[in-house]
N, C-alpha and C positions, 0 to 999 in steps of 0.2 A: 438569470445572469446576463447583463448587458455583454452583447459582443465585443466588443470594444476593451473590455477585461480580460476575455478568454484568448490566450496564448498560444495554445497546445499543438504544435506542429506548424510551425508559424517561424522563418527565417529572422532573424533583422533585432530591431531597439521594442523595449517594453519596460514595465513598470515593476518595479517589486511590491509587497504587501506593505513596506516600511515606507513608501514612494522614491525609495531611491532608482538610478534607471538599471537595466540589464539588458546584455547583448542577449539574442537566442539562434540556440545551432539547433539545428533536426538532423538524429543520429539514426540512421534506416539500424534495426538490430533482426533483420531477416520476419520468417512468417512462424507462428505458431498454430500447431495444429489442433484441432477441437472436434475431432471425427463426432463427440457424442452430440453437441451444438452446448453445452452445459460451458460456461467460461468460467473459470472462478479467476477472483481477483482475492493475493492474498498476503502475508508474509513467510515466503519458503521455507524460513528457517525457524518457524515456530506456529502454523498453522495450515501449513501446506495438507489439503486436503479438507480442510473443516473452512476455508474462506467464504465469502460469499460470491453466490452463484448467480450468472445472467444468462438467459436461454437467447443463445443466435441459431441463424440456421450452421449447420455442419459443414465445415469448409476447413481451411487454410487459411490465415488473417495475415500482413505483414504490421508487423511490430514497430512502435518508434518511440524514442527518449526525448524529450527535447530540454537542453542543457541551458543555463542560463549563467552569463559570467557575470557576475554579482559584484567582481572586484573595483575597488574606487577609480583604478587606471584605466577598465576595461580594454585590459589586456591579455584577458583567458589566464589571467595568474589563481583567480577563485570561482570554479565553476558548481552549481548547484543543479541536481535533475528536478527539475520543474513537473513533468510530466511523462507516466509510463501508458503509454496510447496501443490498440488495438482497432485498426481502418477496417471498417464488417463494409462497406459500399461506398462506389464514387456518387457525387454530388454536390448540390451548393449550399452551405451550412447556411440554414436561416436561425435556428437555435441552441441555445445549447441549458442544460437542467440537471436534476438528479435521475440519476438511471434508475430505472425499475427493476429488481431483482426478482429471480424467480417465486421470493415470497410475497411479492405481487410493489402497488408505488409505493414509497415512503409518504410519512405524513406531512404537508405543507410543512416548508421549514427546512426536511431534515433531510437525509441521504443515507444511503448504502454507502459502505466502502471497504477500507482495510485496515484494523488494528494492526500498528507495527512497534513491536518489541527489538529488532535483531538491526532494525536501521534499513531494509530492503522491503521492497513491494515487487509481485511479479502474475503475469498472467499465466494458465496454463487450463488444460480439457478436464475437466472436474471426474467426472470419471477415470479417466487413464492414472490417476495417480494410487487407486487403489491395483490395477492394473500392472502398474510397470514403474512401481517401486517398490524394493526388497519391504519382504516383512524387516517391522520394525521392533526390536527385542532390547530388555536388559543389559543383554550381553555386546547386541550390534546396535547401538543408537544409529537414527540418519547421520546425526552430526560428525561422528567417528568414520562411518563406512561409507558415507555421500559427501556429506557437505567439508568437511576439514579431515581427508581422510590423511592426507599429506601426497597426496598423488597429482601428477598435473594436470589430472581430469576431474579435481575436488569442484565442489561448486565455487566454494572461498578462490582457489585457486585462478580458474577460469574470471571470475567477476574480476580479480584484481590482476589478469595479463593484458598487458598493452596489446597482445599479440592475437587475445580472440575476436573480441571486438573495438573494445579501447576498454580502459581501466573502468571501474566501478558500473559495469551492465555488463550482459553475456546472456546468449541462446544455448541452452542446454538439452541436450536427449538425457529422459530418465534411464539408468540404467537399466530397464529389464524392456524398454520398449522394441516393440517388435515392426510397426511401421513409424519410427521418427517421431513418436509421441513427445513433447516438448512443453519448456518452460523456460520464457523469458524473465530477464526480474533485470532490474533496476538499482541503485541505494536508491533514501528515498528521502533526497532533499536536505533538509537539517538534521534528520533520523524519526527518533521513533515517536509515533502520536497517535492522531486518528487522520485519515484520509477519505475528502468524498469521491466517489465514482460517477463521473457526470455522464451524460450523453448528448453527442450532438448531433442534430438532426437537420432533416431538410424539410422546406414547406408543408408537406406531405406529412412528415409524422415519422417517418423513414427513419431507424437511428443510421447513422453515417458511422460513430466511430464511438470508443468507449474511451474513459482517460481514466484514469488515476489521477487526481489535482493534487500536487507534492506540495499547496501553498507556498510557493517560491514567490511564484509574480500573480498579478492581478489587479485588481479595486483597491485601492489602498483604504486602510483601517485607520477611521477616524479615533477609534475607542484605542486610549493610549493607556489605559488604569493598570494593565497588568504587563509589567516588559520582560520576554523571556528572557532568560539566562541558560549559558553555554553548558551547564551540566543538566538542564531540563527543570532547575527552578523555576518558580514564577517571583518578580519584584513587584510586592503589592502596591496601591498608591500610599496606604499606609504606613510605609517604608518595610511591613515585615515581608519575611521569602517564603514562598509556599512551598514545600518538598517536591519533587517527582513523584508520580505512582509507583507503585512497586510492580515487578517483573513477574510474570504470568504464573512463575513457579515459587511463588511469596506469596498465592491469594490463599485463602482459608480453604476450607472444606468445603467441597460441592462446586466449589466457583474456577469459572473457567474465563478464555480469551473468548469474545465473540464479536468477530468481525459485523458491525451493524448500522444503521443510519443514526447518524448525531445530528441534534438542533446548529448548524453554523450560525444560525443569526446570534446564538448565546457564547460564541466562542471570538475566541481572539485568533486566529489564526496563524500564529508562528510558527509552526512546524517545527516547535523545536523537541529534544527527545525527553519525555515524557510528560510532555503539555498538557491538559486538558483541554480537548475542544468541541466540546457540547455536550450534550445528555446522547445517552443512548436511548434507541425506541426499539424496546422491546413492550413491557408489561407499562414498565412505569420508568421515570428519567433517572439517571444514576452516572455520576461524571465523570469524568475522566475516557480513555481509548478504552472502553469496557472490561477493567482490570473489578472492576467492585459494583454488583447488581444490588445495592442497599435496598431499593423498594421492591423488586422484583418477586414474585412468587412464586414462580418456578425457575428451583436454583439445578435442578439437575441437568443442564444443558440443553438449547435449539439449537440442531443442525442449518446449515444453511439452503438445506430444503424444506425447512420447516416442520421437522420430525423432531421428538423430543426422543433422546438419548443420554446415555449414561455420561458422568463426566471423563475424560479421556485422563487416566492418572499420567503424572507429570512426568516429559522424557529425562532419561538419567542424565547428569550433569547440564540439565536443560540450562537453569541460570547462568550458572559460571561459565557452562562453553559457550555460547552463544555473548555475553559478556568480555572473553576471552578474544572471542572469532572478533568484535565486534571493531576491539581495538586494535587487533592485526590488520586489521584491512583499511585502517584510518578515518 
């Protein structure tokens, strides 16, 4: 990735994917903790704990959003998060690529990232979440007793108070943590899709800092064939509309969300909610934000440490709350 594309933590004027221009602000959203060094990058509200994993050393990171006002007056009348960033060391960014996940680099091409369903992307210590969050039961979903519990320490709650951090981000303690174990999150851009995980590094090789790339700004796409649309269709050149992929709790038997590295060079890049944006690399390539493993041959779920495990059955009211949640929060 030419620097000169890369935005992420970066004051002032820039480019959108469509080439129109965007202001950008850098929102500090405090440090998240990663006692175990295991980071997973994920979407909280539907895969929190199964994300994919990056090994740093064990520390304290400070966190940041960086906002992009998209709107034609650039007037902060339509902001978009560009970027949900995790700073691991100072230094001077000579690079920036796909990050290497715990299951080792992606294949030329493609990237680790975050399948997002819920419209949010967020960082948090991969470990502590089995730790110091409530078992999760039938009776007590996260989403009912965590996330929209209707208290004004819900996550929903928090993301959308002006008063935590600003509207649409927020730094949250899980409920059962015992030293400050946390999780930042983000919305994420246009909403739900696939997102890569870059890394940007120094001369040395050093990574400096982790992103989330929300596809907001960047390189602009010369590849015009497919123009999203505001409910997550696609407008073919053909003139026909492609559907959205369906919701994590709408795949068949066996098949699961897996946050994974997608081909970008096959993808269009609009971040819009339920795009396709490359093949997944798992076994074999299967499109869309890894809602449908068609070629794949093992359908019983990879963990994001590279263990094969049972598929996780679907949380109750998984679809419609989360669907629900998604449109209370605008």
């Amino acid at each position: 990735m030419e620097l000169e594309s890369f935005y992420a933590m970066r004051d002032g004027e820039a480019t959108q994917i469509d080439g129109m221009p965007a202001h950008l602000t850098v929102v500090p959203l405090g440090k998240v903790r990663v006692p175990s060094g295991l980071l997973e990058a994920s979407d909280p509200f539907v895969t929190l704990g199964d994300g994919t994993v990056f090994e740093v050393e064990p520390g304290d990171y400070e966190a940041y959003v960086t906002l992009a006002d998209i709107s034609l007056e650039q007037d902060g009348s339509h902001e978009r998060e560009a970027y949900l960033s995790v700073v691991l060391r100072e230094g001077i960014l000579a690079s920036v690529g796909a990050a290497a996940s715990v299951r080792g680099e992606p294949e030329t091409g493609k990237y680790w990232g975050v399948g997002v369903d819920a419209g949010t992307v967020a960082f948090c210590d991969h470990e502590a979440v089995a730790e110091c969050m409530p078992e999760e039961t039938e009776d007590a979903p996260w989403y009912e007793v965590v996330f929209d519990s209707e208290r004004d320490d819900s996550w929903f709650a928090l993301m959308d108070s002006p008063d935590h951090i600003r509207s649409g981000v927020a730094n949250i303690v899980m409920p059962l943590a015992v030293e400050g174990e946390n999780v930042v999150l983000s919305h994420s851009g246009w909403g739900d899709g696939f997102y890569p995980v870059l890394a940007a590094k120094d001369s040395e090789g050093n990574t400096l800092a982790l992103h989330i790339d929300l596809l907001v700004v960047g390189e602009p796409e010369d590849d015009e064939e497919d123009i999203p649309l505001v409910d997550g269709s696609r407008l073919k050149d053909d003139g026909t509309v492609e559907a959205p992929l369906p919701f994590p709790d709408e795949l068949g038997a066996g098949q699961q969300v897996q946050p994974d590295a997608v081909a970008r060079d096959q993808a269009i890049p609009g971040a819009v909610p339920g795009s396709a944006l490359g093949d997944v690399a798992h076994d074999a390539a299967a499109p869309g934000p890894q809602h449908e493993h068609q070629q794949q041959t093992e359908c019983s779920g990879i963990s994001s440490l590279g263990l094969e495990e049972e598929s996780p059955a679907p949380r109750k009211k998984g679809f419609w709350a989360r669907l629900i949640g998604f449109f209370k929060r605008g």
